[in-house]
C-alpha positions as CSV (number, residue, x, y, z in Angstrom):
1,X,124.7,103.5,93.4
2,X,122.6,106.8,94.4
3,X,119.8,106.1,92.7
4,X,116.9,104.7,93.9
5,X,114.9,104.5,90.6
6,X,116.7,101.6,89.8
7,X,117.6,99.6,92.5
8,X,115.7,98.6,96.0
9,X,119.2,98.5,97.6
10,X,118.7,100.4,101.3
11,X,122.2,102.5,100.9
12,X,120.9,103.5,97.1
13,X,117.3,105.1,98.9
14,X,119.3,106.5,102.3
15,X,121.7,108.5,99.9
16,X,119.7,109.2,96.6
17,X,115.8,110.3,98.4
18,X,117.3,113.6,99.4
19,X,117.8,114.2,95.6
20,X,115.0,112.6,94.0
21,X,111.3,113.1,93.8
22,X,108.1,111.4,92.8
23,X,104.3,111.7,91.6
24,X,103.8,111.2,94.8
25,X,105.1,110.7,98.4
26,X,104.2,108.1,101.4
27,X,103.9,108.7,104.7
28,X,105.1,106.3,108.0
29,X,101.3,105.3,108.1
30,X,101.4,104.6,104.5
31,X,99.1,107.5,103.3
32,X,99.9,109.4,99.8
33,X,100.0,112.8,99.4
34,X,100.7,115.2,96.4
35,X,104.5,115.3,95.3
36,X,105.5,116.0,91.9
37,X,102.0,116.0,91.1
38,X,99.6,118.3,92.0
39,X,96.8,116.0,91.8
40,X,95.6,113.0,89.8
41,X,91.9,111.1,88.5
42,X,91.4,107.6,87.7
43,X,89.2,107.3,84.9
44,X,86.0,105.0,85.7
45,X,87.4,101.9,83.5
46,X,90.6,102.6,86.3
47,X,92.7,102.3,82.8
48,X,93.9,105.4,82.5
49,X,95.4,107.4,85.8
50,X,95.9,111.2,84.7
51,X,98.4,113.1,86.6
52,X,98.6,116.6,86.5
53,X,101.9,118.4,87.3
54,X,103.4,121.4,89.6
55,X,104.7,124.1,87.4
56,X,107.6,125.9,87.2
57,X,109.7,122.8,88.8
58,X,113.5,122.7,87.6
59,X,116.0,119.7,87.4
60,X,119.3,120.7,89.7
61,X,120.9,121.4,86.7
62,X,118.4,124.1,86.0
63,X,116.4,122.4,82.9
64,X,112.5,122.3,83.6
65,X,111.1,119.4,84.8
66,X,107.8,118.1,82.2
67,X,105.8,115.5,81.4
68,X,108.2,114.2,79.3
69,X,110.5,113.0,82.1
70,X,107.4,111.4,84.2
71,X,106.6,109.4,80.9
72,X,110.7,108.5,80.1
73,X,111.4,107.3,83.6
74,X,107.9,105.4,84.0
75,X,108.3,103.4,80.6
76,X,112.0,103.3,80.5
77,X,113.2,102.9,84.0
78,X,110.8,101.9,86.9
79,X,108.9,99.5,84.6
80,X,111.7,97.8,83.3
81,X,114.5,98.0,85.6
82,X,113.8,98.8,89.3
83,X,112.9,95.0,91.3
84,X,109.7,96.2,92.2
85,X,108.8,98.4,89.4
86,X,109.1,95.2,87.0
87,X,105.9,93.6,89.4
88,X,104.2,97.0,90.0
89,X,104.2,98.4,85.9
90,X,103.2,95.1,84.8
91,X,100.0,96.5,83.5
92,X,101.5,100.1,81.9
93,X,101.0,99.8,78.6
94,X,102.2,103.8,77.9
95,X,102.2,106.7,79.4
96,X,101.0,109.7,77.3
97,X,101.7,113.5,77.5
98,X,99.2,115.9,76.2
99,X,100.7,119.2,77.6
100,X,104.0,119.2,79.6
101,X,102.4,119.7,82.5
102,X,100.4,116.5,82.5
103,X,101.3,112.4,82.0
104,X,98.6,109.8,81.6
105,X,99.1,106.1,82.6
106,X,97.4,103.7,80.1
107,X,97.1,100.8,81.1
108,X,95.7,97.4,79.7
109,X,93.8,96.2,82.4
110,X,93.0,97.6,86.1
111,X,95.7,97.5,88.1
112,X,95.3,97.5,92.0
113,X,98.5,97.7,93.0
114,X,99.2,101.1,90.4
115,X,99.4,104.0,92.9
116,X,101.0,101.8,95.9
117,X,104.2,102.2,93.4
118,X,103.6,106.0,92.5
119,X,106.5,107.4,95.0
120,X,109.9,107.1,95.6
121,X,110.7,103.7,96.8
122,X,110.1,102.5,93.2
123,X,109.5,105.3,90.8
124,X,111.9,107.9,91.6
125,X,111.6,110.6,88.1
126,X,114.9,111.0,86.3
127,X,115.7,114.0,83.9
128,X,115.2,112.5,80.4
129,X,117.7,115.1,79.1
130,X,120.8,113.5,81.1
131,X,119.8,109.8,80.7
132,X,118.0,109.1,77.3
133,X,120.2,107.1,74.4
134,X,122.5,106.2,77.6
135,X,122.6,102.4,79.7
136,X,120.9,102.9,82.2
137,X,122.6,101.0,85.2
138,X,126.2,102.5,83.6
139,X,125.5,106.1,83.6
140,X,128.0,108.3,85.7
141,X,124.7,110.1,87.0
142,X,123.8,106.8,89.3
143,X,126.4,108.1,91.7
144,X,126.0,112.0,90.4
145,X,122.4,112.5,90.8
146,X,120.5,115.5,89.2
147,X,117.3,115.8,90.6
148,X,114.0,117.8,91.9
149,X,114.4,117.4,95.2
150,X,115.0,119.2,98.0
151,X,119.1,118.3,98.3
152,X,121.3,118.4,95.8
153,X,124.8,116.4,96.2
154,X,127.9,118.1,96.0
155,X,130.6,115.7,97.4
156,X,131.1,112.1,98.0
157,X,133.9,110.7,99.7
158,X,133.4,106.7,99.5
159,X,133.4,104.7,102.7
160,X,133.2,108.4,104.6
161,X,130.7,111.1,103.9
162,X,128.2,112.3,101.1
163,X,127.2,116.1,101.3
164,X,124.1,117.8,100.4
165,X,123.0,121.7,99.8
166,X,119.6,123.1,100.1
167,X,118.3,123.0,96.8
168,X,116.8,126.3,96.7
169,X,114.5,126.2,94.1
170,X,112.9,123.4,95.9
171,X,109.1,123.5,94.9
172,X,107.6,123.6,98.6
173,X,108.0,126.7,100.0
174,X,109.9,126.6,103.0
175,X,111.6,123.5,102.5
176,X,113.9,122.2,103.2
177,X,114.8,124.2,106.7
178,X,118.2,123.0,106.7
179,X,121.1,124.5,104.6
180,X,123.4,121.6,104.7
181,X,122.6,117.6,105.0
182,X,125.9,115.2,105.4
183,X,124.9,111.9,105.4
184,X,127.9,109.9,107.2
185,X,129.2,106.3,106.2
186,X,130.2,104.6,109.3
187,X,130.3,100.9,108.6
188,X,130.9,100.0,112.3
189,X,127.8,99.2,114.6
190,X,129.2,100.2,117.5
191,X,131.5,103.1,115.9
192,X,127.4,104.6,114.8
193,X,125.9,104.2,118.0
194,X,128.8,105.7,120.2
195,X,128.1,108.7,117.5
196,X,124.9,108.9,118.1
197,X,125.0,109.0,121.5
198,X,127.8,111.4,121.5
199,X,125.8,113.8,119.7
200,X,128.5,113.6,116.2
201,X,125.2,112.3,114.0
202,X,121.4,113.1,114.5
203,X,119.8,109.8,113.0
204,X,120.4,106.6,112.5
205,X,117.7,104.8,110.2
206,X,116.4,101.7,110.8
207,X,118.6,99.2,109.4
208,X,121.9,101.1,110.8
209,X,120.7,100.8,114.2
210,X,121.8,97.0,116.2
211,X,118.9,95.7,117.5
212,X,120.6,94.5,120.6
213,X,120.9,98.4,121.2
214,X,117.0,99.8,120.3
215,X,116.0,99.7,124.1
216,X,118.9,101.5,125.3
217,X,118.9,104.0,122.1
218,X,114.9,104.8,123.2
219,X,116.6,105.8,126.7
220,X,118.8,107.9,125.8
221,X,117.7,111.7,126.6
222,X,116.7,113.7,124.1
223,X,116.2,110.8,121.4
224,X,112.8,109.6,119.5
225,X,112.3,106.6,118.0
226,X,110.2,106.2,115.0
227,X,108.3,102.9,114.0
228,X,106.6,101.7,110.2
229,X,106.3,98.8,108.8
230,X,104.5,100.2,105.7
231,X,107.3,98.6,103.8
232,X,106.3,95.3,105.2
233,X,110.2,94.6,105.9
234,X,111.3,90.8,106.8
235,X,113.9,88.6,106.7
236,X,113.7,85.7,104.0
237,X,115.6,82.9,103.5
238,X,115.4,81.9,99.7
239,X,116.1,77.9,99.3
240,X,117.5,77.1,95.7
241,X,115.5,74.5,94.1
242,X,117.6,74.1,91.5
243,X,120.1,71.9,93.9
244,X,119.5,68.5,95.1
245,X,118.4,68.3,97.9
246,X,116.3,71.4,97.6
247,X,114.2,70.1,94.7
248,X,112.3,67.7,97.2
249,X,109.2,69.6,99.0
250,X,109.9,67.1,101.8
251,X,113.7,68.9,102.8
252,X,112.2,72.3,102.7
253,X,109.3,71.9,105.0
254,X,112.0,69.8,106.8
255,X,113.7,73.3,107.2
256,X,110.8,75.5,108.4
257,X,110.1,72.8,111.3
258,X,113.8,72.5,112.1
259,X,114.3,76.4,112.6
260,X,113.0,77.5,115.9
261,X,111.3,81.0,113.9
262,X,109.7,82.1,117.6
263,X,113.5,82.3,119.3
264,X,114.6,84.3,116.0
265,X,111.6,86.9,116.7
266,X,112.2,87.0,120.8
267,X,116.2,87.3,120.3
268,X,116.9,89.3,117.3
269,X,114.3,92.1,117.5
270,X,112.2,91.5,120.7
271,X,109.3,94.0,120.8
272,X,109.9,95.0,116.7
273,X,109.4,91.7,115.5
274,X,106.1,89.6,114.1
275,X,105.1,85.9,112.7
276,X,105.4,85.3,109.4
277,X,103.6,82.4,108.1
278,X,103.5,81.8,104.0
279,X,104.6,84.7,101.8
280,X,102.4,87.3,102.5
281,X,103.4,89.6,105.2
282,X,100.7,89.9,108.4
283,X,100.5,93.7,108.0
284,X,99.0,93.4,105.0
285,X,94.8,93.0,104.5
286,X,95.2,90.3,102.2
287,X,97.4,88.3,104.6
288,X,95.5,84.8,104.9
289,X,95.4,84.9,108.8
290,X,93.9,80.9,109.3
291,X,97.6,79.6,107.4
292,X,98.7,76.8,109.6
293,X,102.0,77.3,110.6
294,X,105.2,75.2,110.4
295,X,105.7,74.4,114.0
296,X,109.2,74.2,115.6
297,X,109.9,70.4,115.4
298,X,112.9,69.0,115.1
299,X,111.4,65.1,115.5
300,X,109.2,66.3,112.4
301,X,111.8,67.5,110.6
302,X,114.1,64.6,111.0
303,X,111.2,62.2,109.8
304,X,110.7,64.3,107.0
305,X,114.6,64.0,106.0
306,X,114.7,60.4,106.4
307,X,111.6,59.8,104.4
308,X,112.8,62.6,101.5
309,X,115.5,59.2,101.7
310,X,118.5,61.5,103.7
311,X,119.3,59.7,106.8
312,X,122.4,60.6,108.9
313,X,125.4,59.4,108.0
314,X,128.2,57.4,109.9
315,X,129.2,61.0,111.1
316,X,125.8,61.6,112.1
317,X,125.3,64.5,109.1
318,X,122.5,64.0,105.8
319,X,124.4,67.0,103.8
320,X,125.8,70.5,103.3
321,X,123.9,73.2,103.3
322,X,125.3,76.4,102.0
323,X,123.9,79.4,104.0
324,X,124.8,83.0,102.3
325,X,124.0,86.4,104.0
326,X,125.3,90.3,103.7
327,X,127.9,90.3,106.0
328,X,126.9,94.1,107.1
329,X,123.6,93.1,108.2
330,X,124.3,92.5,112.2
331,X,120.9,91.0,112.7
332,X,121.3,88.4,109.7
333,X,125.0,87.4,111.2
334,X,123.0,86.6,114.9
335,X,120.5,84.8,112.9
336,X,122.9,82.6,110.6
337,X,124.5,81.1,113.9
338,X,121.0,80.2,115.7
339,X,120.3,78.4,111.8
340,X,123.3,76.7,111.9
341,X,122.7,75.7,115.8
342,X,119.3,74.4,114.5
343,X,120.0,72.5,111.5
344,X,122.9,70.5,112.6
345,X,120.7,69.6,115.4
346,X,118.8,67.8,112.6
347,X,122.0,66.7,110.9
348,X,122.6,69.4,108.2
349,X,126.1,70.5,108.0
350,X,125.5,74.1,108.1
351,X,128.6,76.2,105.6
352,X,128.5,79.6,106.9
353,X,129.4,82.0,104.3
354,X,128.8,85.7,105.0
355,X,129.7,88.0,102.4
356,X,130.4,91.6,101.2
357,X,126.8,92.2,99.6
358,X,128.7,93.0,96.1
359,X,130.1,89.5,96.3
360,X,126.6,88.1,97.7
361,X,125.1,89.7,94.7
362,X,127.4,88.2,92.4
363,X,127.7,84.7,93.6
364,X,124.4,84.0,94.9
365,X,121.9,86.3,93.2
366,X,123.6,85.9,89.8
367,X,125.8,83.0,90.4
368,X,123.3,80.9,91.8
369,X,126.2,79.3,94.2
370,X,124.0,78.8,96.9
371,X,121.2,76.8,99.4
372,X,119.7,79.4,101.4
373,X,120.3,82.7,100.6
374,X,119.3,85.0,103.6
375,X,118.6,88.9,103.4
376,X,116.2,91.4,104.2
377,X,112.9,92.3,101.6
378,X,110.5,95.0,101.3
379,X,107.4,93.3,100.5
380,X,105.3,96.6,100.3
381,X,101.7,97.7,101.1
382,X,100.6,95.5,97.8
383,X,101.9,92.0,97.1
384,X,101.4,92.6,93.7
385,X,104.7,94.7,94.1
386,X,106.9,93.2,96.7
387,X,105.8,89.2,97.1
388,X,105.0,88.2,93.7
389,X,108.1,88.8,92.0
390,X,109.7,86.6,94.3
391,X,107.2,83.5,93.0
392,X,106.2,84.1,89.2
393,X,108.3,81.6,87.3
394,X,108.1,85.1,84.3
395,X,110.5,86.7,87.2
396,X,112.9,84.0,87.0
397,X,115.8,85.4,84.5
398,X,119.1,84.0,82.4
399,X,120.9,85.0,83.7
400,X,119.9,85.7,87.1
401,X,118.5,89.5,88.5
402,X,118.8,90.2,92.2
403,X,116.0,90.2,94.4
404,X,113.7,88.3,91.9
405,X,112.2,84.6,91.9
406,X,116.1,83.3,92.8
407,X,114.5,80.1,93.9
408,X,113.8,79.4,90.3
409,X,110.0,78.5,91.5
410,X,108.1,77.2,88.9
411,X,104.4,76.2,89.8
412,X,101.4,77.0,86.6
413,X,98.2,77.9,88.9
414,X,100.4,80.0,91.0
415,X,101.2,81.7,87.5
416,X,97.4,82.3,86.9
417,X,96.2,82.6,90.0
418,X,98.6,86.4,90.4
419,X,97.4,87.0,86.8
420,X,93.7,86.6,87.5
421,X,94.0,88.9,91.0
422,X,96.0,91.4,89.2
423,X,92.7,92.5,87.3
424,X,90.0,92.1,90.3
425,X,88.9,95.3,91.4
426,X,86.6,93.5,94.0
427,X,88.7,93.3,97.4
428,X,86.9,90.1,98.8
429,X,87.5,87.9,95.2
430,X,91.3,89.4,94.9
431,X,91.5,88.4,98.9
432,X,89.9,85.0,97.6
433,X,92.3,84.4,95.2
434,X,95.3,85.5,96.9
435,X,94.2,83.1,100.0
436,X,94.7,80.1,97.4
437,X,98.0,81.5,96.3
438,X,99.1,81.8,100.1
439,X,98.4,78.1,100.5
440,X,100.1,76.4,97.7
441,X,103.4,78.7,98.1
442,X,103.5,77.8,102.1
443,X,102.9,74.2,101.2
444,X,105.6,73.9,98.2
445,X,108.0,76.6,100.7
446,X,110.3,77.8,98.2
447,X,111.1,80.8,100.6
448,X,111.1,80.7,104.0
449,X,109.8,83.9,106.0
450,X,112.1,83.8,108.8
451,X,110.6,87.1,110.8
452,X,108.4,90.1,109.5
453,X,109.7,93.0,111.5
454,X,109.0,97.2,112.2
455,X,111.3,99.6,110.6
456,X,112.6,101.6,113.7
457,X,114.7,105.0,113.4
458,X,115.9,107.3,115.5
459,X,116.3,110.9,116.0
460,X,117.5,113.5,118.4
461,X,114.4,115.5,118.6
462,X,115.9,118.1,120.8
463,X,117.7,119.3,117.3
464,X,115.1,118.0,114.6
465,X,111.6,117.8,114.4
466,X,109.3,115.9,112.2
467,X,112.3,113.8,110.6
468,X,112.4,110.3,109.4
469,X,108.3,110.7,108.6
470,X,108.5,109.1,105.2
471,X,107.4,105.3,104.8
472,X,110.8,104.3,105.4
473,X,113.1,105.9,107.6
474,X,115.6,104.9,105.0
475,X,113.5,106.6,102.5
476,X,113.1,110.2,104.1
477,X,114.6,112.8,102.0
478,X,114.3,115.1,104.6
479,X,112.3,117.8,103.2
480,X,110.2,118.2,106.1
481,X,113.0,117.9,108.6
482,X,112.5,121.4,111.1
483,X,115.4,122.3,113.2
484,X,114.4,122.8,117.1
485,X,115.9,126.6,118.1
């Protein structure tokens, strides 16, 4: 898939960004800027957001780009389909277009979290002309984009190389400074490192970069590193409450004091790492800082167990506990074996079963065939976009969507408690609320933060300046790239 309007998948924004543009585009400190739009109002009711366009902007193919796109992608696409688009749209009612060169979001009540969702991570503009009357996630154009941006892709060798050309109707002048971009596929750690350090590749973004070698990589002569956590990255670990004995509130705070979270922070990304404590990353303002943490305590957790009425057996285990993870993700396999240390420690039998994240998708995500499900989430600059869908029971589906509430969660005031902040335009009562919603999710646990963490990239910057500058380093399209002469 190279197309990040509908999927949050890190490959699908590393190889479709270069291609695609938004309304708008977010820097590494999270500010926005002027993209596809020129510039934009919010009308004082903050109902309607009014977007007015750059003209004279073509579609690879040539077409002209209009309002008309902005409005099918926004009601057809990143509303409906993309993970986070689902949470952010919630409140788009439609999106009108009284000239071609301007789109109006309507929506039925204020929406805070609206313009955090405005650029590419989530609302990457499609030509209507190529995708309306088709399905969607089935169209041939998901892995043969046609874009506005400032690449456009013409080869793809799977499991090797994609190529890019300058697009050179690119609507900033001067951009992009490079003629070609080859984005490289190398699915061996070390095999990307030795590359980088032999000079073959120029960056490596953050999640394609071992963390056992970010101190070394920051040595090397001639590199810079580049750190965001605008994203609010972390690893989760998503307990299914469907199974027995997940249902019982008991086993799952027995899990966060039986997993030593501190040693997971100081081993798998010392320096790059941060506490995590409820579901609401600490990076972000509305992050309930007083949250009593789930302290490292096996005794605790063993009490717990045997009062949840799972004491050890003759063979000193309780029960299985099946742990599923992308097998790709390096960090995730280091952090599956200290789990596994931990928990039998307790007596869980641990079943390790790290898979290709196709197969992950499809028996754990959709098949439900799992205990803890661990993988890396964006949980964004607003909650409203990135947390919540993980905890409304309206995100749980039949069957199943990836990256939603695949705990199957279910708890009422939570429900009205995200539904009352989503329409407070006061910052301290939304921070109220949200504090309330922090505290009955961390009690029930249905997710376990295992780390939040920093996005870090890296660069030669003796060939490239002002790369990887986007919120994401995964996410940069590479438009403001400048070659070093």
């Amino acid at each position: 898939m190279i197309n990040p309007a509908v999927t949050s998948v890190v490959t699908s924004f590393a190889s479709g960004t270069p291609c695609y543009s938004a309304l708008t585009w977010i820097s590494s400190k999270g500010e926005l800027s002027p993209d596809l739009a020129e510039r934009w109002e919010v009308s004082d009711d903050a109902r309607s957001h009014t977007f007015h366009l750059r003209r004279n902007v073509t579609w690879h193919d040539g077409q002209p780009f209009t309002s008309a796109d902005v409005k099918f992608s926004l009601e057809n696409v990143a509303s409906k389909i993309h993970p986070w688009g689902r949470g952010a749209f919630k409140m788009l009612e439609r999106v009108d277009t009284p000239d071609e060169h301007t789109a109006v979001l309507r929506l039925t009540a204020p929406s805070a979290s609206l313009m955090h969702a405005t650029h590419n991570a989530m609302s990457a503009i499609l030509p209507r002309h190529i995708w309306e009357g088709t399905e969607i996630l089935k169209n041939p154009h998901n892995k043969q984009p046609v874009g506005t941006g400032p690449f456009k892709l013409v080869e793809y060798l799977p499991g090797d190389r994609i190529r890019y050309v300058r697009n050179e109707n690119f609507y900033f002048e001067g951009q992009p400074d490079f003629d070609e971009f080859i984005l490289r596929i190398i699915s061996d750690a070390a095999a990307r490192v030795a590359a980088f350090e032999n000079g073959e590749i120029d960056y490596l973004y953050s999640n394609a970069i071992p963390s056992s070698e970010l101190q070394r990589i920051s040595e090397m002569p001639g590199v810079k590193l580049v750190q965001t956590n605008v994203s609010a990255p972390a690893y989760l670990g998503i307990i299914n409450m469907k199974n027995k004995p997940y249902d019982d509130v008991r086993v799952r705070q027995a899990l966060a004091h039986a997993i030593d979270r501190k040693f997971l922070r100081d081993t798998i990304v010392p320096k790059y790492a941060e506490n995590q404590i409820g579901p609401v990353p600490p990076s972000n303002p509305l992050f309930k800082a007083d949250l009593p943490d789930y302290a490292f305590d096996p005794g605790r957790a063993e009490a717990l167990l045997n009062d949840a009425g799972y004491p050890r057996g003759s063979g000193g285990t309780r029960f299985d506990f099946r742990l599923l993870w992308p097998a790709s993700d390096i960090r995730l396999t280091r952090i599956a074996d200290i789990v596994h240390q931990n928990l039998a420690a307790v007596g869980i039998n641990v079943v390790l079963q790290p898979l290709e994240r196709a197969t992950m998708f499809q028996r754990g995500f959709v098949g439900e065939a799992f205990d803890m499900l661990m993988e890396s989430y964006s949980q964004h600059a607003d909650p409203d976009i990135g947390v919540e869908r993980l905890y409304n029971s309206n995100n749980i589906h039949t069957p199943p969507l990836i990256y939603t509430n695949n705990s199957s969660y279910r708890n009422d005031e939570v429900d009205r408690l995200f539904d009352e902040q989503r329409v407070q335009t006061n910052p301290a009562q939304r921070k109220e609320t949200y504090a309330r919603i922090q505290e009955i999710i961390w009690r029930d646990v249905p997710v376990l933060p295992l780390m939040a963490y920093y996005g870090v990239s890296a660069y030669r910057s003796d060939r490239v300046e002002n790369a990887l500058n986007a919120g994401d380093g995964n996410k940069d399209s590479f438009a403001r790239a400048k070659a070093v002469l």
